[in-house]
N, CA and C atoms of all chains as a GROMACS GRO file, in nm:
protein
  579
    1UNK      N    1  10.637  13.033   6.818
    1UNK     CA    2  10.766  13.088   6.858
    1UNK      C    3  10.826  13.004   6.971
    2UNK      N    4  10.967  12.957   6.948
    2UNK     CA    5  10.962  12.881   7.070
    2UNK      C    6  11.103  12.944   7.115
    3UNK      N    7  11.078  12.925   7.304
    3UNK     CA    8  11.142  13.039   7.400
    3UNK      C    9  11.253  12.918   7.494
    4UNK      N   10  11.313  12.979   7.582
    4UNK     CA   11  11.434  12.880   7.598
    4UNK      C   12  11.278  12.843   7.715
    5UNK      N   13  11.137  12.895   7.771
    5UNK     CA   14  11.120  12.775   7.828
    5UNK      C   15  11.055  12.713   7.816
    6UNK      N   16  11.024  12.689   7.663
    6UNK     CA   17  10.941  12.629   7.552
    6UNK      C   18  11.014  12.470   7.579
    7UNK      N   19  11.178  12.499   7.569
    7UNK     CA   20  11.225  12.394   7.514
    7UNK      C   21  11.253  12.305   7.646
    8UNK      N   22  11.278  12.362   7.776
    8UNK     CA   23  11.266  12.342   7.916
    8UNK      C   24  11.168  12.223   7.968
    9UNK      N   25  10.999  12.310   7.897
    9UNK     CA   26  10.896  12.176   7.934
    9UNK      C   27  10.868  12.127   7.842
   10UNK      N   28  10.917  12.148   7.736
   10UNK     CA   29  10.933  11.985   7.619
   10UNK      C   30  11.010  11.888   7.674
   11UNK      N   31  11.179  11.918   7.746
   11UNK     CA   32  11.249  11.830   7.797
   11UNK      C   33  11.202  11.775   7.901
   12UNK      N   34  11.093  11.847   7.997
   12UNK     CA   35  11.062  11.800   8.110
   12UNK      C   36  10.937  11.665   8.067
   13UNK      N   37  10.876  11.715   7.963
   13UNK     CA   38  10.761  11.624   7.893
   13UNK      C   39  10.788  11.463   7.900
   14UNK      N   40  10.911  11.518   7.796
   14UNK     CA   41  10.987  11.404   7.729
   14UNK      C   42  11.050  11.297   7.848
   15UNK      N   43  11.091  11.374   7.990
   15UNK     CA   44  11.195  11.319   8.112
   15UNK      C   45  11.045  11.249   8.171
   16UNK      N   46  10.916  11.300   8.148
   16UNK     CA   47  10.810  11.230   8.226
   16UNK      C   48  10.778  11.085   8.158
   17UNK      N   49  10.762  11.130   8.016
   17UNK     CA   50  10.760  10.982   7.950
   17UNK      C   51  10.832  10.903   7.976
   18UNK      N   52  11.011  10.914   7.981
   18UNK     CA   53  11.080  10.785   8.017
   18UNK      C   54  11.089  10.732   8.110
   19UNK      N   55  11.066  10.823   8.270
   19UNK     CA   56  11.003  10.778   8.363
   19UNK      C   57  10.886  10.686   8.417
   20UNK      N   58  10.791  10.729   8.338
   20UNK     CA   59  10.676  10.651   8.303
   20UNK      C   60  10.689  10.510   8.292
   21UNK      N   61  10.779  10.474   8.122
   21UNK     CA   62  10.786  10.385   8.071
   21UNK      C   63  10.891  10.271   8.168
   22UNK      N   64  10.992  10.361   8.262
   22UNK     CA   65  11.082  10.317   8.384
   22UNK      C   66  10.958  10.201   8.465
   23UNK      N   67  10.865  10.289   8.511
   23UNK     CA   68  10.777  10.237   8.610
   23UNK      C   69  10.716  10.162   8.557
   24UNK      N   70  10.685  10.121   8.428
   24UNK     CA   71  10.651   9.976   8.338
   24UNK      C   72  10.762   9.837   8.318
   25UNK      N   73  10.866   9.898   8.322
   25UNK     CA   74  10.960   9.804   8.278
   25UNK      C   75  11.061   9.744   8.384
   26UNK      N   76  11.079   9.814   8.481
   26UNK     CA   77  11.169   9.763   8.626
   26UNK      C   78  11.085   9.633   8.679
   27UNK      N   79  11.139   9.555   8.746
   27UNK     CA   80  11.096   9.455   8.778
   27UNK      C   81  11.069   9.430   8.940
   28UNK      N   82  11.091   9.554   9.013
   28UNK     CA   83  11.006   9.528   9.168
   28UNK      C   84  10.991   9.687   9.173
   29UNK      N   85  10.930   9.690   9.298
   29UNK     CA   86  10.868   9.823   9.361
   29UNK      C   87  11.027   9.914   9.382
   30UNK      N   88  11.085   9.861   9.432
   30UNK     CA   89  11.235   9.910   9.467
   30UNK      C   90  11.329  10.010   9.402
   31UNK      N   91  11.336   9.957   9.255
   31UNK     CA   92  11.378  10.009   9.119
   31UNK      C   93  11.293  10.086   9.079
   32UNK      N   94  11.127  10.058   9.077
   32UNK     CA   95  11.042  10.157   8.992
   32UNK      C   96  11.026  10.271   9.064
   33UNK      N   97  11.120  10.267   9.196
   33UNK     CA   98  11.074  10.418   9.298
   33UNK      C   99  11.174  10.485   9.263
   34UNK      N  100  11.290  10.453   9.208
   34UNK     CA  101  11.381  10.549   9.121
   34UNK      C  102  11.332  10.598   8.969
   35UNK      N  103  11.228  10.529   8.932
   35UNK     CA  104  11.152  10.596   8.814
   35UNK      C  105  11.074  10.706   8.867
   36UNK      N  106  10.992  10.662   8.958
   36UNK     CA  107  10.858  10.769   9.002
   36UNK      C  108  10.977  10.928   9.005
   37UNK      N  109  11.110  10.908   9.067
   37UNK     CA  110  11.192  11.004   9.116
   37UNK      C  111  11.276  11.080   8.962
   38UNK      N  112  11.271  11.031   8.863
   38UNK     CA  113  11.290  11.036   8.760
   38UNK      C  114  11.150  11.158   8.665
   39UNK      N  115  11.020  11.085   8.697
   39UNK     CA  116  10.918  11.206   8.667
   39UNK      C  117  10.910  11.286   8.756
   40UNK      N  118  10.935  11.270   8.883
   40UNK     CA  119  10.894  11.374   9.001
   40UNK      C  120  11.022  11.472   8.984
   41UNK      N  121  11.135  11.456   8.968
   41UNK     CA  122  11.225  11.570   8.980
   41UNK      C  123  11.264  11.599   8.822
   42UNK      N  124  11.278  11.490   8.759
   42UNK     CA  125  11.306  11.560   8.611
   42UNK      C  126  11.202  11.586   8.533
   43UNK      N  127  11.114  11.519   8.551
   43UNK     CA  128  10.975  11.576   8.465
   43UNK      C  129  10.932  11.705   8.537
   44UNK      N  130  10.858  11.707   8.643
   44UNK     CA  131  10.783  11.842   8.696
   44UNK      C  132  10.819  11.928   8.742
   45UNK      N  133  10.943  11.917   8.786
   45UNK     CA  134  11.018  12.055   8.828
   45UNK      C  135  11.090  12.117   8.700
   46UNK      N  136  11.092  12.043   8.582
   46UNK     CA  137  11.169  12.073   8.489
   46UNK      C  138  11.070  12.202   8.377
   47UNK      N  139  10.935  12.131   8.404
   47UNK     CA  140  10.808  12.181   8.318
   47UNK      C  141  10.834  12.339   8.455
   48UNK      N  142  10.820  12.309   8.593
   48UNK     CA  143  10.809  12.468   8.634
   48UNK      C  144  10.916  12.532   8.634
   49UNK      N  145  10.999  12.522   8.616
   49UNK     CA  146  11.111  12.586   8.570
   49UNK      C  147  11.121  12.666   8.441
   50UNK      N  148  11.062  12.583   8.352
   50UNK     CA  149  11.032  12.623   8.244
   50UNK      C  150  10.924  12.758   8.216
   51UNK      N  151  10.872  12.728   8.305
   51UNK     CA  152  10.746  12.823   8.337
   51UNK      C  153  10.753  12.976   8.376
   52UNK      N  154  10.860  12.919   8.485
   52UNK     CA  155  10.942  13.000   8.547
   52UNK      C  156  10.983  13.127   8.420
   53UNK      N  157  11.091  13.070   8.361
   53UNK     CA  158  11.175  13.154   8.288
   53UNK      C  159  11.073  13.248   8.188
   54UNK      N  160  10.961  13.148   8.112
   54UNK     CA  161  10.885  13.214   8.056
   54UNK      C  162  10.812  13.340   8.079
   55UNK      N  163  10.735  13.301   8.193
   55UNK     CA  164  10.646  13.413   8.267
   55UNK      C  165  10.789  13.482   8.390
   56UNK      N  166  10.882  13.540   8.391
   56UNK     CA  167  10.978  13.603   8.479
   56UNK      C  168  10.888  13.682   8.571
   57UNK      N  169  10.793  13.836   8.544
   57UNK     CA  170  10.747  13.912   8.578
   57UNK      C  171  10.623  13.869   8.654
   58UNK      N  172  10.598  13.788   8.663
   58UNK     CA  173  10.428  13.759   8.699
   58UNK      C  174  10.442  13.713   8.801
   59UNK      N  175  10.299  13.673   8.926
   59UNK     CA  176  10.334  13.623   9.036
   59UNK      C  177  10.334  13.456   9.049
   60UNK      N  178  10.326  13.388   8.863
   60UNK     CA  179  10.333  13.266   8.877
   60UNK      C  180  10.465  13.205   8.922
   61UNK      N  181  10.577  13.325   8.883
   61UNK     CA  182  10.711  13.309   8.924
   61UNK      C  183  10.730  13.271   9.064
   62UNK      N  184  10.670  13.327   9.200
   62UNK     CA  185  10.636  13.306   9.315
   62UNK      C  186  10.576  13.160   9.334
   63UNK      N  187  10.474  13.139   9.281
   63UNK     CA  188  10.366  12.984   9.280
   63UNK      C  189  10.478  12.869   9.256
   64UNK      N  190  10.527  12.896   9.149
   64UNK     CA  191  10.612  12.780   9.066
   64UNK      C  192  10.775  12.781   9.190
   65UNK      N  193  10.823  12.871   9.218
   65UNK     CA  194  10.936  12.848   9.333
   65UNK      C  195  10.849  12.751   9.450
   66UNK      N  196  10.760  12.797   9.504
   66UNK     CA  197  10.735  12.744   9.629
   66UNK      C  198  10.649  12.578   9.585
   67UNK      N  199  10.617  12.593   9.436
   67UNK     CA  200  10.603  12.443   9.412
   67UNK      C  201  10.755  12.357   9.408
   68UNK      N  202  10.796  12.387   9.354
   68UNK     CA  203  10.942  12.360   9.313
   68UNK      C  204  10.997  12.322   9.487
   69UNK      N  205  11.015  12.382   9.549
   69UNK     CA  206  11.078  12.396   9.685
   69UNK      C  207  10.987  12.289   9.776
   70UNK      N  208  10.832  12.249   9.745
   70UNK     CA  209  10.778  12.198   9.842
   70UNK      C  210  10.803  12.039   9.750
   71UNK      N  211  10.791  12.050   9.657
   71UNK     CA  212  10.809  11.902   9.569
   71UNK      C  213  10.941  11.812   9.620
   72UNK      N  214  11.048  11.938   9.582
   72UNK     CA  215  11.172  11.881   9.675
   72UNK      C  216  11.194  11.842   9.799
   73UNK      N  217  11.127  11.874   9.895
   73UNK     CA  218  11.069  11.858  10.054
   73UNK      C  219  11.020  11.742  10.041
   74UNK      N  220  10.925  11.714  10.002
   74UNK     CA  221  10.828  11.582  10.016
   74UNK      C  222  10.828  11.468   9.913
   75UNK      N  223  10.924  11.514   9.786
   75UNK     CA  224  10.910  11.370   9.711
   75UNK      C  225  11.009  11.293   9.761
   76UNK      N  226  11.140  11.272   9.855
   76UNK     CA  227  11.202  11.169   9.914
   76UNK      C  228  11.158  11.151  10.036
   77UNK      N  229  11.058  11.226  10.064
   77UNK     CA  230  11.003  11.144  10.209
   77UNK      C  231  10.866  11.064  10.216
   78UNK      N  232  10.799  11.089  10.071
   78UNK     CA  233  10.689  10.994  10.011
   78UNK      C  234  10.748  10.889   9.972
   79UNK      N  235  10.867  10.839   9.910
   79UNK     CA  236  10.931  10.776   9.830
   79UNK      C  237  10.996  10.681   9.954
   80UNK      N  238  11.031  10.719  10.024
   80UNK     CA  239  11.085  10.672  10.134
   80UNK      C  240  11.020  10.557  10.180
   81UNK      N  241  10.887  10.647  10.257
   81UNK     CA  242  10.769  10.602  10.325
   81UNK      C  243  10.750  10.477  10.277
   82UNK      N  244  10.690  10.469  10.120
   82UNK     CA  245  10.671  10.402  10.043
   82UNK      C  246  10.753  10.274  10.043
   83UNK      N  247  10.823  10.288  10.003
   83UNK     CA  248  10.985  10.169  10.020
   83UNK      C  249  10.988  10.056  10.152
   84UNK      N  250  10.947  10.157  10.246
   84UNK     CA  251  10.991  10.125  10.388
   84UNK      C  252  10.829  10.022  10.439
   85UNK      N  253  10.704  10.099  10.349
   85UNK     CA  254  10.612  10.042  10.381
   85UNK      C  255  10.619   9.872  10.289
   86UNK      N  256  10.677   9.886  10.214
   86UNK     CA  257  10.684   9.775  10.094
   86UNK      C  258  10.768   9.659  10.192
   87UNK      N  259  10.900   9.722  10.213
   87UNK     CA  260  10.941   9.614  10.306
   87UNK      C  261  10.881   9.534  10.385
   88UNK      N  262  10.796   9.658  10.513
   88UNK     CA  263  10.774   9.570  10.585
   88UNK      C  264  10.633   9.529  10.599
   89UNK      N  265  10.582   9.541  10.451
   89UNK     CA  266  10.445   9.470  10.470
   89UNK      C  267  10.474   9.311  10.328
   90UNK      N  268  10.634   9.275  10.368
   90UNK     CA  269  10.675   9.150  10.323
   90UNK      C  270  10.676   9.194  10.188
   91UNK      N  271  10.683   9.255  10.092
   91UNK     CA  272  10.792   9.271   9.899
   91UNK      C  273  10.937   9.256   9.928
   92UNK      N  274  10.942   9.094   9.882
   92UNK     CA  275  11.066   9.122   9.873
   92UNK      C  276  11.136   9.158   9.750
   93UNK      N  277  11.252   9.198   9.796
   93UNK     CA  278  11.346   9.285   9.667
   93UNK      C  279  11.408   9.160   9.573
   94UNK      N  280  11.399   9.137   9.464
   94UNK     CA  281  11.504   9.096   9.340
   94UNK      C  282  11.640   9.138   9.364
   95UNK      N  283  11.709   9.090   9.505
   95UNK     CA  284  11.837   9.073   9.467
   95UNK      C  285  11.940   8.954   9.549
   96UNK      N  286  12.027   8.947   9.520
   96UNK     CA  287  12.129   8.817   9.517
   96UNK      C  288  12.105   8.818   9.705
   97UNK      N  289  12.188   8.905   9.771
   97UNK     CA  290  12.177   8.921   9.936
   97UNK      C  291  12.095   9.021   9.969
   98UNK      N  292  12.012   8.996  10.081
   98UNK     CA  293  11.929   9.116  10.135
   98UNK      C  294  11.984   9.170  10.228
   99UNK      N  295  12.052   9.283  10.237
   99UNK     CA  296  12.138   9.352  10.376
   99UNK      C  297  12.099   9.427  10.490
  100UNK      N  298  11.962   9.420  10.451
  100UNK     CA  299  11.911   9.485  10.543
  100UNK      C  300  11.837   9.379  10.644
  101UNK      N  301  11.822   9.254  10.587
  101UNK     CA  302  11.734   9.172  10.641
  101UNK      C  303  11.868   9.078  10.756
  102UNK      N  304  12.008   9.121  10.708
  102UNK     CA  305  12.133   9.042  10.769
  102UNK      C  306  12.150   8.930  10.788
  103UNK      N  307  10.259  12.600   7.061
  103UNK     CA  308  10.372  12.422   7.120
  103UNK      C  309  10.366  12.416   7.253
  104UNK      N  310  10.281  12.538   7.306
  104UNK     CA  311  10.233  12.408   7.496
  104UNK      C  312  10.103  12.294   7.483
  105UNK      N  313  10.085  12.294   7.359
  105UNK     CA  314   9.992  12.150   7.365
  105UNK      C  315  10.066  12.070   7.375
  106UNK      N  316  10.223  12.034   7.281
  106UNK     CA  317  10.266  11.909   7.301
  106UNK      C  318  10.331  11.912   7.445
  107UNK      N  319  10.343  12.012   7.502
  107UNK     CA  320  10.401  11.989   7.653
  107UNK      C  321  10.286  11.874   7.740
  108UNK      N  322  10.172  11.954   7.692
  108UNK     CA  323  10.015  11.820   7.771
  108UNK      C  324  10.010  11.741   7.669
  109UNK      N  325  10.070  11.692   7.579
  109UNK     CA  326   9.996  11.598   7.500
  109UNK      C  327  10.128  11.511   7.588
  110UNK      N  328  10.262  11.514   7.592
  110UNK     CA  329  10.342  11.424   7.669
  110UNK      C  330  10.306  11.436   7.830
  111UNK      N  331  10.288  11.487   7.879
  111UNK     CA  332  10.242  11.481   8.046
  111UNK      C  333  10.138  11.367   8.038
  112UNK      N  334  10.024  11.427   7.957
  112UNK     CA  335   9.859  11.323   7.934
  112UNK      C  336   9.933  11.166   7.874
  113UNK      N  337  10.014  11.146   7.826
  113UNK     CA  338  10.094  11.045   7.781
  113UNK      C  339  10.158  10.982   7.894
  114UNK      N  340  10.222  11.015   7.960
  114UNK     CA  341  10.269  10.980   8.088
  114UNK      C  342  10.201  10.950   8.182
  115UNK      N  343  10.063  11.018   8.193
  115UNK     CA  344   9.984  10.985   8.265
  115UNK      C  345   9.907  10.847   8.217
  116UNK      N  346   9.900  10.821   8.142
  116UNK     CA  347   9.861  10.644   8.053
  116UNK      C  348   9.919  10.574   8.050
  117UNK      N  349  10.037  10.590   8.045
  117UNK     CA  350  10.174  10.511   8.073
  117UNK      C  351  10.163  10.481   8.247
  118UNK      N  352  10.144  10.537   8.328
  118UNK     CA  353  10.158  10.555   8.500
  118UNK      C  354  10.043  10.486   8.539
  119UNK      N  355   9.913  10.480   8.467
  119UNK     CA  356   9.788  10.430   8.524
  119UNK      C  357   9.797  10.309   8.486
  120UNK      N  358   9.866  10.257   8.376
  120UNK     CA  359   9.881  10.110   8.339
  120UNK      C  360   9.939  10.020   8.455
  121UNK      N  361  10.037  10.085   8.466
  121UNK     CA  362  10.128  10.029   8.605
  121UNK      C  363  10.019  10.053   8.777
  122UNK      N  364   9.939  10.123   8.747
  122UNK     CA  365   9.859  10.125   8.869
  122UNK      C  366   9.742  10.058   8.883
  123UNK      N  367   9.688  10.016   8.744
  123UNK     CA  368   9.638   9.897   8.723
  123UNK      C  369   9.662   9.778   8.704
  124UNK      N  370   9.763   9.756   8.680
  124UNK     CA  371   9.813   9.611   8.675
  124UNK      C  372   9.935   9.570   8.801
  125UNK      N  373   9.949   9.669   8.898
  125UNK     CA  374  10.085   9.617   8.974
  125UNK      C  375  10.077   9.496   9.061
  126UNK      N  376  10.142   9.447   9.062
  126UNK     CA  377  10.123   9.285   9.175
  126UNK      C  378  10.125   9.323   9.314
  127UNK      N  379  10.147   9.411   9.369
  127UNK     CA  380  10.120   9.476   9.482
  127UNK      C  381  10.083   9.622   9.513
  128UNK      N  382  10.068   9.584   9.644
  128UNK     CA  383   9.987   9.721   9.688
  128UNK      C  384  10.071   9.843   9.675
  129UNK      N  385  10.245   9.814   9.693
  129UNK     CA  386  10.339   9.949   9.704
  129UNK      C  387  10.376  10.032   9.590
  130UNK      N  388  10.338   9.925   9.502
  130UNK     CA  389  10.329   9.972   9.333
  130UNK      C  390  10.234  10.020   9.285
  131UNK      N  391  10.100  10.017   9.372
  131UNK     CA  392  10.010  10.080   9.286
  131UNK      C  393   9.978  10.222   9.391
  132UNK      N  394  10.044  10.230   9.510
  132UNK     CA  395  10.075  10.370   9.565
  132UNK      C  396  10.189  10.436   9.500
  133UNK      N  397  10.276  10.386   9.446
  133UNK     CA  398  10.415  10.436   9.400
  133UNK      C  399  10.332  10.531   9.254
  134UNK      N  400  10.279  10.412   9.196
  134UNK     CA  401  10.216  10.471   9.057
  134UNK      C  402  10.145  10.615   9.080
  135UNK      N  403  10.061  10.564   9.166
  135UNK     CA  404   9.937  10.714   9.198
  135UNK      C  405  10.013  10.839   9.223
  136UNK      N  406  10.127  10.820   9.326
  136UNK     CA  407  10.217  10.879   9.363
  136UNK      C  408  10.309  11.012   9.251
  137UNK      N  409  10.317  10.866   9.109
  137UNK     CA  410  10.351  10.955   8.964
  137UNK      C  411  10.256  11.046   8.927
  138UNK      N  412  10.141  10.974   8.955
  138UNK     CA  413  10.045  11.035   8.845
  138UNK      C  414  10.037  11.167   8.927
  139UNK      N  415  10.035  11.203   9.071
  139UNK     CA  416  10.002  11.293   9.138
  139UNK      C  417  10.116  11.386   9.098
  140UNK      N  418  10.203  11.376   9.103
  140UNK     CA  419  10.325  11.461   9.024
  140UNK      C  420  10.311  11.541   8.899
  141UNK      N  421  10.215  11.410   8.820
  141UNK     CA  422  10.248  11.490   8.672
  141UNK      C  423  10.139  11.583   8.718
  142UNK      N  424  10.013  11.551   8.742
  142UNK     CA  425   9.905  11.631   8.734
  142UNK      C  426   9.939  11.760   8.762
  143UNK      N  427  10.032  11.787   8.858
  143UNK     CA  428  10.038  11.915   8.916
  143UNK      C  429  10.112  11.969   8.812
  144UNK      N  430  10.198  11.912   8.747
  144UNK     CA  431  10.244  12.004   8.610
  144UNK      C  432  10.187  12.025   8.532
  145UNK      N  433  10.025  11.904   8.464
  145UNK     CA  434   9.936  11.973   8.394
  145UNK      C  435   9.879  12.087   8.438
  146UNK      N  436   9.797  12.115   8.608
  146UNK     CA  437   9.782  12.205   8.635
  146UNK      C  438   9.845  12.336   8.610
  147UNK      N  439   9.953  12.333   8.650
  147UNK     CA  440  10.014  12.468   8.604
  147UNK      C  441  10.041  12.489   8.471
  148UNK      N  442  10.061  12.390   8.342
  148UNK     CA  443  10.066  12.425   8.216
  148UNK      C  444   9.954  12.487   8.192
  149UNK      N  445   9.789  12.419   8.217
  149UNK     CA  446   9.677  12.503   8.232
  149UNK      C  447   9.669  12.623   8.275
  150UNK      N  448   9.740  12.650   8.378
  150UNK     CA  449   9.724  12.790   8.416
  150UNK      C  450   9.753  12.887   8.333
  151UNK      N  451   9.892  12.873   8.241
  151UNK     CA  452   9.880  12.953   8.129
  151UNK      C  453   9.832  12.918   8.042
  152UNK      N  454   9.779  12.812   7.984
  152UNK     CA  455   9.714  12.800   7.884
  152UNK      C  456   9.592  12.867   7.865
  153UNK      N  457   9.539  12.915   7.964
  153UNK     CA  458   9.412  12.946   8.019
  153UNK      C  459   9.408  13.116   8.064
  154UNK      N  460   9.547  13.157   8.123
  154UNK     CA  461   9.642  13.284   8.133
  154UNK      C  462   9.539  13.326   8.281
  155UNK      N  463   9.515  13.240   8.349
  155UNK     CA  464   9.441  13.258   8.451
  155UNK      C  465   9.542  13.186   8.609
  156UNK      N  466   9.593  13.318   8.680
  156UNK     CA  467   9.664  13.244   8.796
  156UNK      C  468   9.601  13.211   8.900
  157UNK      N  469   9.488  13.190   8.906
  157UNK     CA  470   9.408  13.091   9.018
  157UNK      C  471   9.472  12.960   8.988
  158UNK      N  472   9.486  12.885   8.898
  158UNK     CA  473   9.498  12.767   8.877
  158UNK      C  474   9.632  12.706   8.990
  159UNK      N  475   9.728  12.795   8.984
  159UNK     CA  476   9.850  12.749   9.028
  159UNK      C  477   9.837  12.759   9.157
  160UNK      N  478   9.773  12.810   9.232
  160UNK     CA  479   9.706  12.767   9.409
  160UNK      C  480   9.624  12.645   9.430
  161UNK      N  481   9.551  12.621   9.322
  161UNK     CA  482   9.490  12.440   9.304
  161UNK      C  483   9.643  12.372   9.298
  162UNK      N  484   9.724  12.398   9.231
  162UNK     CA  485   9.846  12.305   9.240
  162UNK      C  486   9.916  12.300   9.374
  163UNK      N  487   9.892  12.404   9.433
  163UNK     CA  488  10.000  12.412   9.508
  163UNK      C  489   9.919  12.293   9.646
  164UNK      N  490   9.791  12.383   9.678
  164UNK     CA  491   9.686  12.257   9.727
  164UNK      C  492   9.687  12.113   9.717
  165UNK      N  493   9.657  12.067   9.573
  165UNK     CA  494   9.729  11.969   9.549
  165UNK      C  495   9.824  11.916   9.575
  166UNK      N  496   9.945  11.941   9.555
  166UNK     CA  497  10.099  11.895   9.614
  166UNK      C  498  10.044  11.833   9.746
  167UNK      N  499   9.985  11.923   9.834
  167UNK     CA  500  10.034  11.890   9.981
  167UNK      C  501   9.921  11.814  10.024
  168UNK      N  502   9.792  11.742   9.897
  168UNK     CA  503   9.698  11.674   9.955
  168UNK      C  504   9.767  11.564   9.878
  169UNK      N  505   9.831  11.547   9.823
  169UNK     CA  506   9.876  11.397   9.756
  169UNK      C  507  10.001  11.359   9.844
  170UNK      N  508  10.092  11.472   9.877
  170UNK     CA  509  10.204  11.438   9.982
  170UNK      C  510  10.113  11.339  10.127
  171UNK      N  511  10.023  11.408  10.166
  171UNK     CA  512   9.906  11.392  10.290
  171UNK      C  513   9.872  11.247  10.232
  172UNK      N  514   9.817  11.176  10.140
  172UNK     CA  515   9.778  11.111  10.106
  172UNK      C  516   9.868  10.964  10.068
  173UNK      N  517   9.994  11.037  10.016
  173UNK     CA  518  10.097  10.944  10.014
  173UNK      C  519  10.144  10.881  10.147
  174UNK      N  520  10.134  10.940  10.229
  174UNK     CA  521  10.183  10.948  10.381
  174UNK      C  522  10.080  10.836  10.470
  175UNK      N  523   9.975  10.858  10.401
  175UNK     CA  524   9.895  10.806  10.494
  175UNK      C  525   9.847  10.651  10.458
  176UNK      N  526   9.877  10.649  10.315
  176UNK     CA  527   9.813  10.523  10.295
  176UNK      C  528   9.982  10.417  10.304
  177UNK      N  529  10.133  10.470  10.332
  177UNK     CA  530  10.237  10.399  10.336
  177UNK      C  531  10.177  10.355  10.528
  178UNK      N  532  10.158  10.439  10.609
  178UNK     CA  533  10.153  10.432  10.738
  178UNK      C  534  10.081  10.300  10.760
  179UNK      N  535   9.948  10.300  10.674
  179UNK     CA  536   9.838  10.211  10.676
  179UNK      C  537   9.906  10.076  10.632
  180UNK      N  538   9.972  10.097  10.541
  180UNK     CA  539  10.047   9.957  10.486
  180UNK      C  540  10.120   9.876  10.641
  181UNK      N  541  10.210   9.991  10.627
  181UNK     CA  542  10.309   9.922  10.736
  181UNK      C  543  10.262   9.894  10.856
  182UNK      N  544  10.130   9.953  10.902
  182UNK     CA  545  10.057   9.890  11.033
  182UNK      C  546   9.964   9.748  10.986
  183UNK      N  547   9.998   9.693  10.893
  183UNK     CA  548   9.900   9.563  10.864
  183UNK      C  549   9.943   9.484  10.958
  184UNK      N  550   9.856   9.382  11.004
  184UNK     CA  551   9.843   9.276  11.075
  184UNK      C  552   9.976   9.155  11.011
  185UNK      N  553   9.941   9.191  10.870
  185UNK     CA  554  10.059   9.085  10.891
  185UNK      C  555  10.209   9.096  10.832
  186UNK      N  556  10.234   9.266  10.864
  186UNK     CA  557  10.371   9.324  10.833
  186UNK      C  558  10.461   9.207  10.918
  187UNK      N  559  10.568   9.232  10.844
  187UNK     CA  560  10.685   9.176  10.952
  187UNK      C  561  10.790   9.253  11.000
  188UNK      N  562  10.733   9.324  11.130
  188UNK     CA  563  10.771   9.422  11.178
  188UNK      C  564  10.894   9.367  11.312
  189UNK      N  565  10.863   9.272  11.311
  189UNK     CA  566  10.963   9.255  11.450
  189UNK      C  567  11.076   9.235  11.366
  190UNK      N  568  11.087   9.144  11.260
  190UNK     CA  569  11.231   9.052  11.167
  190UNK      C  570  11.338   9.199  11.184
  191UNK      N  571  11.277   9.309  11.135
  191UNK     CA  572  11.340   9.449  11.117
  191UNK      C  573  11.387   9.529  11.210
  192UNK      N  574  11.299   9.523  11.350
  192UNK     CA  575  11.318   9.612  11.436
  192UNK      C  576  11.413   9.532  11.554
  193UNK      N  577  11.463   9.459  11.502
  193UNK     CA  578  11.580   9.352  11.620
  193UNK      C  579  11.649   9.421  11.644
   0.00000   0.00000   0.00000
C-alpha cells in the first residue's frame, strides 16, 4: 500500500542517490560540498518527514522533528568548517579569479 | 516498499564511500564521511520502523550529534596543520 509518506522517502531515496553521484562527478571539494548539502537536506530530512506523516500519532513524530531541527543546525556549520578547513590547509578552488585570496 | 527506501540510501552509501576512498584530498574524504553520516541516520530511523521498535530513533538522534562532534573536530585539526596557510588569509 503506498501512503503519501511512502512516496516522500522514495523521493528522499532517490534526492540521496543524485547527491551521491554529485559528490563523484564535481571536480573540487568546493562544488562537491553543495552535493553532500543536496543528500543532507534533500535526502534525509526528506526520508523524516516522510516518516513523520506516516507514523503522525507516535512519539517517533517527536524524534524525527528534533532530528530534522538539529540536522538543520549543524549541516551548514559542518559544511562550512569543512570548506574553510580545505582552504586553508592549501585546496585550491577550480576557478578563473580567487576572491577571497584578492 | 520501505525496502526500496534502504535499498537507495544503502546505494548512496556505495556511491559516498567510493568518493571517500578515492578523494585526492583530505577535505573530500571528510566531506564524504560527512554524507555517509547523514544517510546512516536515515537508515537508522527507516530501521526503526522496520523493526516497529522506537529505541532505534535515540541511536539516531545520538548519532547526529557524534558525527556533527566529529565533523568539527577533524576540520579544526586540518586547519591547525603546520603547513596551513593561515597568515595569506588572515591579512
Amino acid at each position: 500500500m503506498i501512503t503519501i509518506g511512502i512516496v516522500l522517502m522514495l523521493l528522499g531515496g532517490v534526492l540521496s542517490v543524485i547527491g551521491a553521484l554529485g559528490l563523484i562527478r564535481f571536480p573540487d571539494v568546493y562544488s562537491r560540498s553543495h552535493a553532500q548539502t543536496v543528500v543532507t537536506v534533500g535526502g534525509t530530512c526528506l526520508v523524516l518527514i516522510g516518516v513523520m506523516v506516516d507514523y503522525f500519532a507516535t512519539p517517533l513524530l517527536v524524534k524525527c522533528a528534533f532530528l530534522i531541527i538539529f540536522i538543520f543546525l549543524t549541516s551548514p556549520a559542518g559544511t562550512h568548517a569543512i570548506t574553510k578547513a580545505a582552504y586553508l590547509s592549501g585546496v585550491k578552488p577550480k576557478v578563473k579569479k580567487d576572491e577571497w585570496k584578492g | 516498499m520501505i525496502e526500496y527506501v534502504l535499498m537507495l540510501l544503502v546505494l548512496a552509501i556505495f556511491i559516498a564511500a567510493a568518493r571517500a576512498i578515492r578523494g585526492p584530498t583530505a577535505p573530500d574524504r571528510v566531506l564524504a564521511s560527512d554524507t555517509i553520516n547523514s544517510v546512516v541516520i536515515a537508515v537508522i530511523v527507516i530501521l526503526s520502523v522496520y523493526y516497529n521498535n522506537q529505541m532505534f530513533a535515540d541511536v539516531a538522534i545520538v548519532y547526529a550529534m557524534i558525527s556533527f562532534l566529529s565533523t568539527i573536530a577533524i576540520s579544526k585539526y586540518l586547519m591547525d596543520k603546520p603547513g596551513a596557510e593561515k597568515a595569506k588569509v588572515d591579512k
